[in-house]
C-alpha positions in Angstrom: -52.6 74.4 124.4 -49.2 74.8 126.4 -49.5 77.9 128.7 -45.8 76.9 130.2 -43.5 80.2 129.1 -46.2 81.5 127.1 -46.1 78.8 124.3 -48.6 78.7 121.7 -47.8 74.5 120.9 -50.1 71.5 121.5 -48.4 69.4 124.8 -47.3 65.8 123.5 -49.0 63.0 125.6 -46.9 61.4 127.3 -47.1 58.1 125.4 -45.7 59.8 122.0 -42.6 60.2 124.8 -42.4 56.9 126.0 -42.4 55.6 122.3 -40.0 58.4 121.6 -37.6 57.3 124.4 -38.0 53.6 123.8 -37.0 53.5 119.9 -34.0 56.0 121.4 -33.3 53.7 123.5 -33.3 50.1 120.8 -31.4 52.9 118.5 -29.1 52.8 121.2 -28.2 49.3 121.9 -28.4 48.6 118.3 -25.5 50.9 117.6 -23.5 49.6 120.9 -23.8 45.9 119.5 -22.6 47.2 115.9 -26.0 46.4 114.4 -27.2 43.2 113.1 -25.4 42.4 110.2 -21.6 41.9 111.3 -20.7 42.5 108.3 -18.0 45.0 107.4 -19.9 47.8 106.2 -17.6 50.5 108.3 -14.4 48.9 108.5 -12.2 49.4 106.0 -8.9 47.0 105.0 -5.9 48.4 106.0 -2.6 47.8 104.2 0.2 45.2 104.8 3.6 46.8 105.8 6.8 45.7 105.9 6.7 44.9 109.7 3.2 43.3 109.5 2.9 39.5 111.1 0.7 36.7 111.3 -1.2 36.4 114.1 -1.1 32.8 114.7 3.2 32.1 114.0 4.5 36.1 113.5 5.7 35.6 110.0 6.2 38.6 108.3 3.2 38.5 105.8 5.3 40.5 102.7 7.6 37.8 102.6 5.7 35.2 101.3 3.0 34.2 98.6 -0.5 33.5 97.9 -3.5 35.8 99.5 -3.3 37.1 103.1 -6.0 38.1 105.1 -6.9 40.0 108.1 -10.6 39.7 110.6 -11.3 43.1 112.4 -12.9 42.9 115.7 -15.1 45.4 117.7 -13.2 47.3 119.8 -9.7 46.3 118.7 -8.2 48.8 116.6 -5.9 47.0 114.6 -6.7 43.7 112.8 -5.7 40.2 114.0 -3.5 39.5 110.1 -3.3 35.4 108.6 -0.3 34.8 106.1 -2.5 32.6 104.6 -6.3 32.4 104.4 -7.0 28.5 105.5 -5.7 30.3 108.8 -8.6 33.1 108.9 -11.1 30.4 108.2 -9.7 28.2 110.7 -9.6 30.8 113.1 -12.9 32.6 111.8 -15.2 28.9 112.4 -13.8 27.8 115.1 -16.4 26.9 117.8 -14.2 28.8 120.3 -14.1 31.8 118.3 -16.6 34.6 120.6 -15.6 37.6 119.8 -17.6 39.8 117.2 -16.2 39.9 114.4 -16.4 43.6 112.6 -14.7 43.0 109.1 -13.0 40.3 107.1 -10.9 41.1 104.3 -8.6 39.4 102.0 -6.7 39.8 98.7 -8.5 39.6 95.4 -6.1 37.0 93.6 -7.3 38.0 90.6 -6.0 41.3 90.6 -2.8 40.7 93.2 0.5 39.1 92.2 0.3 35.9 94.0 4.2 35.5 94.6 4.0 39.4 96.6 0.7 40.3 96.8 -0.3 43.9 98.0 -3.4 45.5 98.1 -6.7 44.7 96.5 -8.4 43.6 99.5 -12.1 42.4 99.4 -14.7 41.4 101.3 -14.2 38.0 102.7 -17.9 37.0 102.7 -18.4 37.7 99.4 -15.3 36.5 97.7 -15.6 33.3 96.0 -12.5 30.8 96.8 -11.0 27.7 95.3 -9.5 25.1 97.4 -7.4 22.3 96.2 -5.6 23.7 93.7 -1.6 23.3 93.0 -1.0 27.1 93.8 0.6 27.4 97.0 0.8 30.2 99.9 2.6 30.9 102.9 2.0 27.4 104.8 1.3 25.4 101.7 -1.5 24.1 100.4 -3.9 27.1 100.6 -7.8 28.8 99.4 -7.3 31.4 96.5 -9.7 34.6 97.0 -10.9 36.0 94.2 -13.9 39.0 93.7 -15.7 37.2 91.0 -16.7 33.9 90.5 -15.5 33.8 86.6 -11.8 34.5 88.3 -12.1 32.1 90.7 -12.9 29.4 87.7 -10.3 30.7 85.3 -8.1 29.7 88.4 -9.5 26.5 89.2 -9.5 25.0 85.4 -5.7 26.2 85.2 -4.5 25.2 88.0 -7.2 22.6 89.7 -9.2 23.1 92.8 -12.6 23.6 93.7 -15.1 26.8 93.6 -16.8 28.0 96.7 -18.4 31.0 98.2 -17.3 31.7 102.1 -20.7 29.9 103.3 -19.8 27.0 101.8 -16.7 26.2 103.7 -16.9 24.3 106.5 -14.0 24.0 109.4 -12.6 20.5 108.5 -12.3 22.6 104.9 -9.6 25.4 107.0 -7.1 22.3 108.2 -3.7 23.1 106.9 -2.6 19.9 105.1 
């Protein structure tokens, strides 16, 4: 029993501490690295405004069609934005690509209005896309986002292309034709 201030409590050993401290401590740098995932579970997509550009060329992403999309980054407040998603992927798997990536959204073309899309961002990783097809965005030739898969193939058999979920696509997949 403590006698330290009169207490009436059984002292810890000084291993419970050290295990104590130590998961304090993994807690810690788990939080500082933004866990383990990556994925985008507290980062939220913002909304396109009038002045919002392309990161890559600064075109001004309400004035063209087909889905946008925008990659958040740890410790960068505001997201790098893509008039076109070939250019997130491009960006997104390219080998030179190091810094963590917080948060990829884009539009849900099933929902948007391809020729001004707004709103109904999703998340990138588990959006189904269709490449190929004779729809065309910003630079072209260009990966339609959609939420579900049965979107995504309604697309594709009215307009051509082919389904596939963001694991599938590799970088030679990204080049703008």
């Amino acid at each position: 029993m403590c006698t330290h201030h009169g207490c009436r409590h059984t002292p810890r050993s000084s291993f419970d501490r050290r295990r104590f401290l130590a998961a304090g401590v993994a807690t810690g740098l788990l939080a500082a690295c933004g866990g383990t995932d990556g994925g985008s579970a507290s980062v939220v997509a913002l909304e396109i405004e009038r002045s919002t550009s392309c990161a890559l060329d600064g075109m001004l992403l309400a004035d063209y069609p087909g889905p946008k999309a925008q990659i958040h980054y740890a410790g960068v407040a505001e997201p790098d934005w893509f008039c076109d998603t070939l250019e997130m992927f491009n960006i997104h798997l390219s080998p030179e690509q190091a810094r963590r990536v917080t948060g990829i959204f884009v539009q849900d073309m099933g929902k948007a209005d391809w020729d001004a899309p707004a709103g109904h961002w999703i998340d990138a990783r588990q959006a189904f896309y269709v490449f190929g097809s004779k729809r065309l965005g910003s630079m072209g030739p260009t990966a339609a986002s959609f939420a579900t898969e049965a979107d995504a193939r309604a697309f594709a058999a009215q307009h051509g292309g082919k389904v596939l979920k963001f694991s599938d696509v590799t970088p030679d997949m990204a080049i703008p034709e």
